[in-house]
NUKE-405434 format. One record per residue: residue in one letter; x, y, z of N, C-alpha, C, O in turn. Coordinates in steps of 0.1 Angstrom, whole numbers, padded with zeros to 4 digits, always signed. Atoms other than C-alpha are relative to their C-alpha. Layout:
AXYZXYZXYZXYZ...
This chain:
X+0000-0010-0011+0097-0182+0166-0011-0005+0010-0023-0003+0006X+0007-0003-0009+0083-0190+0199-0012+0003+0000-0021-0004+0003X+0010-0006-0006+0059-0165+0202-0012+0001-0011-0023+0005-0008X+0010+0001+0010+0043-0173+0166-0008-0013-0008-0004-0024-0007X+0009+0015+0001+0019-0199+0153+0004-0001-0012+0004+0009-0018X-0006+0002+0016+0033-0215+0119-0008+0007-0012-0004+0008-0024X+0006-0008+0012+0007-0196+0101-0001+0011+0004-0011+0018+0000X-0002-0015+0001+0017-0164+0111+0013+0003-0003+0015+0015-0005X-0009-0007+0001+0049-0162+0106+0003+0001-0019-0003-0005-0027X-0006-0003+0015+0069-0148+0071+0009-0010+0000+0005-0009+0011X-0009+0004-0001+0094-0169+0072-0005-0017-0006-0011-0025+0002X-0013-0004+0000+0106-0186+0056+0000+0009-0016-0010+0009-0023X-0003-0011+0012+0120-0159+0026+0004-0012-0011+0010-0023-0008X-0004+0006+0010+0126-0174-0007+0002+0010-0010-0007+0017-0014X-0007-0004+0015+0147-0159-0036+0005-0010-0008+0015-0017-0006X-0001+0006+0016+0141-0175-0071+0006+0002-0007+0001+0012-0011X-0008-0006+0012+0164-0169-0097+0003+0011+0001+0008+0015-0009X+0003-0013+0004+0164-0133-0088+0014+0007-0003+0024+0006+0004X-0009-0008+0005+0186-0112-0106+0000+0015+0002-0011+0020+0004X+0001-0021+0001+0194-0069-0106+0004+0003-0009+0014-0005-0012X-0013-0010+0009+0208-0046-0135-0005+0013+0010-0012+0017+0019X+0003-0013-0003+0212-0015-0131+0014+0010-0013+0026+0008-0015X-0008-0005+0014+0226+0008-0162+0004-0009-0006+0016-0008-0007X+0001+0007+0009+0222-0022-0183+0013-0007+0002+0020-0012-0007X-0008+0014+0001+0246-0044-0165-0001-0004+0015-0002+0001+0026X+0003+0012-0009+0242-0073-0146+0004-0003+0016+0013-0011+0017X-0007+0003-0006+0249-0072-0109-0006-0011+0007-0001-0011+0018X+0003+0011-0006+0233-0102-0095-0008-0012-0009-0018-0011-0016X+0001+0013+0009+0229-0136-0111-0008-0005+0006-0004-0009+0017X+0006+0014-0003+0202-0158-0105-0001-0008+0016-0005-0019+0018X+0000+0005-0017+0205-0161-0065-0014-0006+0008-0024-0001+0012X+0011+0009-0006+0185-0188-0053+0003-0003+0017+0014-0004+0022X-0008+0004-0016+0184-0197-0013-0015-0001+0005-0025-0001-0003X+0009+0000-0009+0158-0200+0012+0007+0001+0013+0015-0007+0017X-0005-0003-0017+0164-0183+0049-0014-0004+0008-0025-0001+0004X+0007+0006-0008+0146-0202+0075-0001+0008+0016+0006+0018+0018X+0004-0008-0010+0135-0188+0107+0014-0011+0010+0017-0023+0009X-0010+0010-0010+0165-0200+0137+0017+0005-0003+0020+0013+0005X-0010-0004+0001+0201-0195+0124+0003+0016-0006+0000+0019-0017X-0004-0008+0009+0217-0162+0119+0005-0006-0008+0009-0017-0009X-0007+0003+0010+0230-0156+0089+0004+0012-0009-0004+0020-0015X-0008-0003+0002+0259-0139+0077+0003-0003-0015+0004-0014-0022X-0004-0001+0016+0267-0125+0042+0011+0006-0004+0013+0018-0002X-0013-0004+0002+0300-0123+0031+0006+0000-0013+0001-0010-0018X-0001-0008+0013+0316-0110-0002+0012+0009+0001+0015+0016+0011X-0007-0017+0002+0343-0087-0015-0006+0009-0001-0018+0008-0003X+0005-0010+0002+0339-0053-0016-0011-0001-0017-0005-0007-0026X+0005+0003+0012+0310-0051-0048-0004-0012-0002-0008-0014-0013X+0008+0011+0004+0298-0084-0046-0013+0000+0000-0021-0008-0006X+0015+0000+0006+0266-0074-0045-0009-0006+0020-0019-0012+0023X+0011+0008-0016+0256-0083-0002-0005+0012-0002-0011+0013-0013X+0013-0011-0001+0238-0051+0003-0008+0001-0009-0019+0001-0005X+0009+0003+0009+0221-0052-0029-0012-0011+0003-0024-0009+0002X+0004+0012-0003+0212-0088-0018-0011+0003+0013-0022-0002+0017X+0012-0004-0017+0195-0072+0017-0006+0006-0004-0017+0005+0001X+0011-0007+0007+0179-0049-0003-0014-0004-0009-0026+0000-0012X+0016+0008+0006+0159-0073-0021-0009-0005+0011-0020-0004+0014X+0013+0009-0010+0152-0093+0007-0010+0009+0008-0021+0006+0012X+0007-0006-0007+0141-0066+0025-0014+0008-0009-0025+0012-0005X+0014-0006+0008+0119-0051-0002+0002+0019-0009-0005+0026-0016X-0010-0011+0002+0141-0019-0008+0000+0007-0013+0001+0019-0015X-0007+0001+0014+0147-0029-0045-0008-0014-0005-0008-0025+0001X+0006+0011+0004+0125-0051-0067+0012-0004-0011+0021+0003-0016X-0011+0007+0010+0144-0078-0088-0003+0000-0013-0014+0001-0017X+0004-0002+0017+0151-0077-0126-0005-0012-0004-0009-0014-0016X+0006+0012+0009+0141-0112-0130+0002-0007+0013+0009-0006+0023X+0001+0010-0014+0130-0138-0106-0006+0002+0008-0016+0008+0004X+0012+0001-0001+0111-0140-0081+0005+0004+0021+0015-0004+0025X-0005+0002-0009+0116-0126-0038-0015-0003+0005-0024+0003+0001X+0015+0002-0010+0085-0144-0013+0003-0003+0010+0013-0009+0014X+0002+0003-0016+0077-0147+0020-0008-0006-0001-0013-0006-0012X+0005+0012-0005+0056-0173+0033-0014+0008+0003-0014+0019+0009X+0016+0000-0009+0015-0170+0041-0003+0016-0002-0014+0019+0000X+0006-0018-0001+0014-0128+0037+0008+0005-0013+0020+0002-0018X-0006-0009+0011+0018-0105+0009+0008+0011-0001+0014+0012+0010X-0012-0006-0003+0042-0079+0005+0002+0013+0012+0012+0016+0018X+0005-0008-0011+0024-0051+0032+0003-0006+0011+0009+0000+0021X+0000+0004-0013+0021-0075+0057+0014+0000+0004+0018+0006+0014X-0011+0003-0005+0055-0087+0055+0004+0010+0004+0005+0010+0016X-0006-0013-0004+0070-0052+0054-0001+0001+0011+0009+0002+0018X+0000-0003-0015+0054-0049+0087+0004-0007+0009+0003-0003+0020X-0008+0009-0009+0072-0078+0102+0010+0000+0002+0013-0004+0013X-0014+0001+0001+0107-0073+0093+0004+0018+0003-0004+0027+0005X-0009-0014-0003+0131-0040+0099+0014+0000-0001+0020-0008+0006X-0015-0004+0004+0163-0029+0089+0009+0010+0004+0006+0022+0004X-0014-0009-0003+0195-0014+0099+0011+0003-0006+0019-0006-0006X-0010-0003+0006+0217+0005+0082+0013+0000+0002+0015-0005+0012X-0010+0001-0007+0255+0009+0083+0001+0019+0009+0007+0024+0019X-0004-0019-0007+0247+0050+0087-0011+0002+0003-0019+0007-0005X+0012-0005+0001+0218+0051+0106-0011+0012+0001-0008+0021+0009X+0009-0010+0001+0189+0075+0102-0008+0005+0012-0019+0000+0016X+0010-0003-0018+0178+0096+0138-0010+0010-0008-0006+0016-0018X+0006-0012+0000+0153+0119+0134+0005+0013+0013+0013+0013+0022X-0007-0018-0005+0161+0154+0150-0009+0001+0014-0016+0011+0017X+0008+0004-0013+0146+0141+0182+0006-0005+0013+0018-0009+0013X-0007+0004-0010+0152+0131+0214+0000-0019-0001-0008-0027-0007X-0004+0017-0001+0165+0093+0218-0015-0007+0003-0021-0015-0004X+0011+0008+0003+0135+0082+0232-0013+0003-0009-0019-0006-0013X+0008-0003+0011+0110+0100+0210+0002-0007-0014-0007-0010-0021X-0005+0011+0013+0128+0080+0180-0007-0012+0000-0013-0018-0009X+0008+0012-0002+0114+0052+0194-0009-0001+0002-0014-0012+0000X+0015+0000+0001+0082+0063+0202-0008-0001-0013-0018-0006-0017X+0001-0004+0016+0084+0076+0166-0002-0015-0006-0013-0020-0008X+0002+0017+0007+0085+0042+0153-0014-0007+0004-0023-0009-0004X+0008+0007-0009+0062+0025+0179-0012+0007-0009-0021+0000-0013X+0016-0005+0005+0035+0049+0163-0003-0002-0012-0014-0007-0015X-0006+0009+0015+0047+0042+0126-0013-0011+0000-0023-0012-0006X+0004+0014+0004+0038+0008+0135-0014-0006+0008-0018-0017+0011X+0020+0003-0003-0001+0014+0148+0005+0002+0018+0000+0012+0023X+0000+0001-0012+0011+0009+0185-0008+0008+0011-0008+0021+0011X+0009-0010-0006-0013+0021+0211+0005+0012+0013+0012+0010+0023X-0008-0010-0009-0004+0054+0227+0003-0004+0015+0015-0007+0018X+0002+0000-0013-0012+0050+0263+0015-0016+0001+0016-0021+0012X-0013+0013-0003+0019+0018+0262+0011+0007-0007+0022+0002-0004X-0010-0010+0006+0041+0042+0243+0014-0001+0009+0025-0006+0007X-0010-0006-0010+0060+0054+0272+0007-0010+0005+0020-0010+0005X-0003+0010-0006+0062+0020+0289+0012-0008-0012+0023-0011-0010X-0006+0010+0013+0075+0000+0255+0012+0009-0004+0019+0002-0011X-0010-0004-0001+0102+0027+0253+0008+0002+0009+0020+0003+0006X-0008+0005-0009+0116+0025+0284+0008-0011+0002+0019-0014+0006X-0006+0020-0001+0119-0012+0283+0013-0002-0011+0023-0009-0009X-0007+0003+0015+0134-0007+0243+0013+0003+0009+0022-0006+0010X-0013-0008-0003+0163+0019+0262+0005-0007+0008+0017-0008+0007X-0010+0005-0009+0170-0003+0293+0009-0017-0010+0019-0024-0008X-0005+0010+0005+0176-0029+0272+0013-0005-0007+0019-0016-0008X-0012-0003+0010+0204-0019+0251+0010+0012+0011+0015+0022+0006X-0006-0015-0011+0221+0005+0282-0002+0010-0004+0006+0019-0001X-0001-0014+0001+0206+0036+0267-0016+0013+0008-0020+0024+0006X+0008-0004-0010+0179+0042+0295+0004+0019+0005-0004+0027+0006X-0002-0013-0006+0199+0077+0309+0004+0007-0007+0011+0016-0003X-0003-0009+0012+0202+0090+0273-0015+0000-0003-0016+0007-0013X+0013-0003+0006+0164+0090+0266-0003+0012+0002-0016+0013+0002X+0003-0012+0007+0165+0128+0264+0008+0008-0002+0006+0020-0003X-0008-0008+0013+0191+0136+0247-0004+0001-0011-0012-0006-0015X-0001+0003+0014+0194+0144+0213+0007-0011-0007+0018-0015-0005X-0005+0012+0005+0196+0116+0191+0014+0000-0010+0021-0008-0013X-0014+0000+0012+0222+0131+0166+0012+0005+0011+0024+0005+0007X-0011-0001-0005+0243+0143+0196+0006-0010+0009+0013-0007+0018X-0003+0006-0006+0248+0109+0207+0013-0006-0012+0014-0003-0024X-0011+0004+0006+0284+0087+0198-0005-0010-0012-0016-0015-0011X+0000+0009+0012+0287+0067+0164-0007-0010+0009-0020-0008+0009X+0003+0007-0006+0283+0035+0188-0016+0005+0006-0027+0002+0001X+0014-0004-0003+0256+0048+0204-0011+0001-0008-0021-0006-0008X+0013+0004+0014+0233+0057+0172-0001-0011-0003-0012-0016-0003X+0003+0015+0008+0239+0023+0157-0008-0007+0011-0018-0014+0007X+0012+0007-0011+0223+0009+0194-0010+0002-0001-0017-0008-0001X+0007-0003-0006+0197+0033+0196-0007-0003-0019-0019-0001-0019X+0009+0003+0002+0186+0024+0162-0001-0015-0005-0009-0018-0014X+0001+0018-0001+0190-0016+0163-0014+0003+0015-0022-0006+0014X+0013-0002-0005+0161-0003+0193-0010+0000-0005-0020-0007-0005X+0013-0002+0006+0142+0013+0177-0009-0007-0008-0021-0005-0008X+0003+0008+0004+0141-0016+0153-0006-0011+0008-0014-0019+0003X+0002+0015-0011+0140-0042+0186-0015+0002+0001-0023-0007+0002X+0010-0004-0011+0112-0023+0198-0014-0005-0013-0024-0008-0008X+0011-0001+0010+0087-0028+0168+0002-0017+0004-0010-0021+0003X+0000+0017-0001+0095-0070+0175-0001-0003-0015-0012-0006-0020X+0003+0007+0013+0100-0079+0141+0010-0013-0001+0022-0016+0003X-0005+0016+0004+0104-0117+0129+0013+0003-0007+0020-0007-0006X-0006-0006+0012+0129-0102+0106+0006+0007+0003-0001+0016+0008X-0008-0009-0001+0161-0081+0112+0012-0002-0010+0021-0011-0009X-0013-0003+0008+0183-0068+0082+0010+0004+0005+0007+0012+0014X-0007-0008-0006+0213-0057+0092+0014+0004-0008+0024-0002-0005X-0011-0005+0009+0239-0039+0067+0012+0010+0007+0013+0022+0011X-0016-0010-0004+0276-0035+0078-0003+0006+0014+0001+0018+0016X+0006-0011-0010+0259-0024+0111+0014+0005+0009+0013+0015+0015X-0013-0009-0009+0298-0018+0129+0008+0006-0008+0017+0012-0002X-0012-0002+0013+0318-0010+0096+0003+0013+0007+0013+0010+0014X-0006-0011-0004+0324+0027+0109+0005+0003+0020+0010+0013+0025X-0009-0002-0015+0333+0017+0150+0005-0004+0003+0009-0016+0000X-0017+0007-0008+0362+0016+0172-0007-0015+0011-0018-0016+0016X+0004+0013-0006+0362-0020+0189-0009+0002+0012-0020-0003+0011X+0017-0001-0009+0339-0009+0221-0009+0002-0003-0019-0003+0001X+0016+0000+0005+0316+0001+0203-0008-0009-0006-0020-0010-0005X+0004+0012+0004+0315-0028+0184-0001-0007+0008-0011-0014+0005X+0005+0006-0004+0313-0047+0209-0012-0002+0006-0019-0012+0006X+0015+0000-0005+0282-0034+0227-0011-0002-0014-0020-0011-0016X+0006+0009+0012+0268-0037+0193-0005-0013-0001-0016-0019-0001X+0004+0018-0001+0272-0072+0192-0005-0006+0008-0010-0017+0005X+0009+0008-0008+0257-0077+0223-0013+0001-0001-0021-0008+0002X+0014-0001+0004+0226-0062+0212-0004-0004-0013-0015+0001-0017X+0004+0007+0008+0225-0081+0183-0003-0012+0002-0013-0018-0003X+0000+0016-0008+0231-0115+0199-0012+0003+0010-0021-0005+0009X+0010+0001-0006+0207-0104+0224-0018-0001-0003-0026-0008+0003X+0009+0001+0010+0179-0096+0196-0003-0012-0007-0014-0016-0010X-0001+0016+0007+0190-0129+0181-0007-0014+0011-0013-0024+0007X+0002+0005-0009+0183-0144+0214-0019+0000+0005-0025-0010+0010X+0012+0001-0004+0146-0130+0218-0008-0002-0006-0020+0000-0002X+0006+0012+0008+0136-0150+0191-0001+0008-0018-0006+0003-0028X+0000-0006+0015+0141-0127+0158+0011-0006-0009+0021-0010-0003X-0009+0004+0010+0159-0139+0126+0007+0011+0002+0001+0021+0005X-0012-0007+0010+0193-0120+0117+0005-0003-0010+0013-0012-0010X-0007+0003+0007+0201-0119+0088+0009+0013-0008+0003+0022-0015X-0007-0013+0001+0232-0093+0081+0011-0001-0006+0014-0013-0006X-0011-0004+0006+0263-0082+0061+0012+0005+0011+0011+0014+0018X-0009-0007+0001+0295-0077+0071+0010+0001-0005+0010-0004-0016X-0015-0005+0008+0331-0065+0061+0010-0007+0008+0021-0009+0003X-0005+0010-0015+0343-0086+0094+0005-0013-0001-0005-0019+0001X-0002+0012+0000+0359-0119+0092-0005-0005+0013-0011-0015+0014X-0001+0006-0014+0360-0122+0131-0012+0005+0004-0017-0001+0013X+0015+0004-0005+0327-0110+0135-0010-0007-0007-0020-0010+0000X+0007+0010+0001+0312-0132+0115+0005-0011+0005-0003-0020+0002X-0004+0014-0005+0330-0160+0130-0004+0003+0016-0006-0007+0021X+0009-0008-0014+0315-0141+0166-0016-0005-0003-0022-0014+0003X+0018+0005+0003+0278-0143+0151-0009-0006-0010-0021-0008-0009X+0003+0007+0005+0276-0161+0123-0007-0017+0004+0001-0025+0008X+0009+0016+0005+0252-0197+0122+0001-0005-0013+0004-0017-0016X-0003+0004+0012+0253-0197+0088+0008+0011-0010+0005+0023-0009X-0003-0011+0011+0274-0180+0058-0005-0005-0017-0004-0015-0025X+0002-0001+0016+0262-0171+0025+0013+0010-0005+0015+0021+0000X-0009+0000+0004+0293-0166+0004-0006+0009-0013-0014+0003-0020X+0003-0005+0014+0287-0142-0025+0014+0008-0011+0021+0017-0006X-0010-0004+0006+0313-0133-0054-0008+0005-0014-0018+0001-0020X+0007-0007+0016+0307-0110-0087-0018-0002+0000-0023-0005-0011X+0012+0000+0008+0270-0111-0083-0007-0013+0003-0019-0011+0004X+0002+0011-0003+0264-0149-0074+0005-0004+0014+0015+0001+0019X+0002+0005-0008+0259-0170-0046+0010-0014-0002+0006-0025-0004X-0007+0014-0002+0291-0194-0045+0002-0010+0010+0006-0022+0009X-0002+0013-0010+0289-0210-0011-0010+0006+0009-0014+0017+0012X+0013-0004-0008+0264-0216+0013+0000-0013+0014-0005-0024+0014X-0006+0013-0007+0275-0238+0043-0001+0007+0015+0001+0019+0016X-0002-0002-0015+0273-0240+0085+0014+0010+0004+0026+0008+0001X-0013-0009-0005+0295-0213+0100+0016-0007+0001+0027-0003-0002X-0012+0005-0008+0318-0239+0116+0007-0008-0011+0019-0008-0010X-0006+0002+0013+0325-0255+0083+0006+0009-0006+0018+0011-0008X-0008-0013+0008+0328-0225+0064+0016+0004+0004+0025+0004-0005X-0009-0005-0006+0355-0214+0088+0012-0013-0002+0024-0012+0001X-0008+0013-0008+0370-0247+0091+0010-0005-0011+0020-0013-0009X-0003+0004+0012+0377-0250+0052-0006-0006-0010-0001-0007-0022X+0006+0003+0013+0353-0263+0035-0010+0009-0008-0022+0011-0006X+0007-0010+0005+0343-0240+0015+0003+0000-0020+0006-0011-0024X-0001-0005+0011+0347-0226-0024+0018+0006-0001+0024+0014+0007X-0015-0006+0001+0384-0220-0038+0000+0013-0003+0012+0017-0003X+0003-0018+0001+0372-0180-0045-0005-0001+0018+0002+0008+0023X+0005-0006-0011+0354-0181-0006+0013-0006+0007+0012+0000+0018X-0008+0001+0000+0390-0200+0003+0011+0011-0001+0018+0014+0008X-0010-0011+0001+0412-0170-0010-0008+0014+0008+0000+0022+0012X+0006-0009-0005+0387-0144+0006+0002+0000+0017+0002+0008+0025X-0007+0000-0016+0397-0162+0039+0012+0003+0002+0017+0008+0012X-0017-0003-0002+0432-0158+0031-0002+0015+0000+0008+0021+0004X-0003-0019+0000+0427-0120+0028+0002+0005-0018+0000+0017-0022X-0001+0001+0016+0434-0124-0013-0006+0008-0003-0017+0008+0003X+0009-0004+0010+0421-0102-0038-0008-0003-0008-0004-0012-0016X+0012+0008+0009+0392-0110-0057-0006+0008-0017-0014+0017-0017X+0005-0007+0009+0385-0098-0089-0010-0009-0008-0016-0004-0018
């Protein structure tokens, strides 16, 4: 990242061996990888393979049943405060749009008196400047998912999870979505996100991690992946096939 000196940043993430149970059975095997600061990256799976689980670790969500999740140069506080996450249903507070984002901004130490200024910038950024006093729950599906991929932008974290973040919108909305993801992508933060999308990961994908039952079967350049070279389980997953 640009704006950071190799010894400040988290990056890069490493998962060791890490495994999950949960009610004494096994949903993730041994997933080893290292995410590098530079390419998104795109996690894809049948339903139940275990990607949101997998963002849950990395993000810190969910400790592992065995194995090992690190980040680079800081311990698990600092990092926390680097990275930020988006859900597929995200969470407003009962506030106005821009207060959400101030809300955060203060969360994360930010000094008052730049408050006002750093949420302005967050809302023009993403088109939601002439909604900053509305209510945040009476804004559209599309719209929440913007305003909180903001609220996240606005904290500048090295690090953006992003789980299923269009799974519940009609294609406009997804698409402004996407631009504020690619645009976030652009201002120098990692993505690393889930979807249910074939064509949007072939839209924002750099790289795909391939996950089936719990493991990590393929792990290859976007343009490859797409192209065919891949895993004969991540092969039928492009054909649309069932996976069991």
């Amino acid at each position: 990242m640009g704006r950071l000196k190799v010894a400040d940043t988290i990056l890069p993430l490493t998962l060791d061996r890490v495994c999950f149970d949960a009610g004494g059975t096994r949903l993730l095997h041994d997933l080893t990888f290292t995410l590098e600061h530079g390419p998104r990256t795109v996690i894809l799976g049948p339903n139940g393979a275990g990607k949101s689980l997998t963002l849950r670790l990395c993000h810190g969500l969910l400790q592992p049943s065995a194995g090992a999740v690190r980040w680079a140069n800081h311990g698990a506080y600092q990092s926390q405060k680097r990275q930020a996450m988006v859900f597929q249903t995200p969470v407003l507070l009962r506030r106005s749009v821009a207060a959400n984002v101030s809300y955060a901004l203060a969360l994360n130490g930010g000094p008052r008196w730049l408050r006002s200024k750093h949420v302005a910038q967050a809302l023009e950024r993403v088109g939601l400047e002439a909604l900053a006093r509305r209510p945040a729950r009476a804004l559209s599906a599309g719209e929440q998912q913007r305003l909180a991929l903001t609220r996240a932008w606005a904290l500048d974290p090295e690090v953006l999870f992003l789980d299923e973040p269009t799974a519940s919108l009609d294609p406009a909305a997804t698409r402004t979505v996407e631009a504020a993801i690619d645009a976030i992508h652009r201002s120098g933060t990692k993505i690393v996100m889930t979807t249910h999308s074939l064509g949007q990961a072939q839209r924002l994908a750099d790289e795909v991690l391939f996950i089936h039952r719990g493991r990590l079967v393929d792990r290859a350049p976007a343009e490859d992946f797409f192209a065919g070279r891949q895993s004969a389980e991540a092969a039928a997953f492009l054909r649309r096939e069932l996976l069991w």
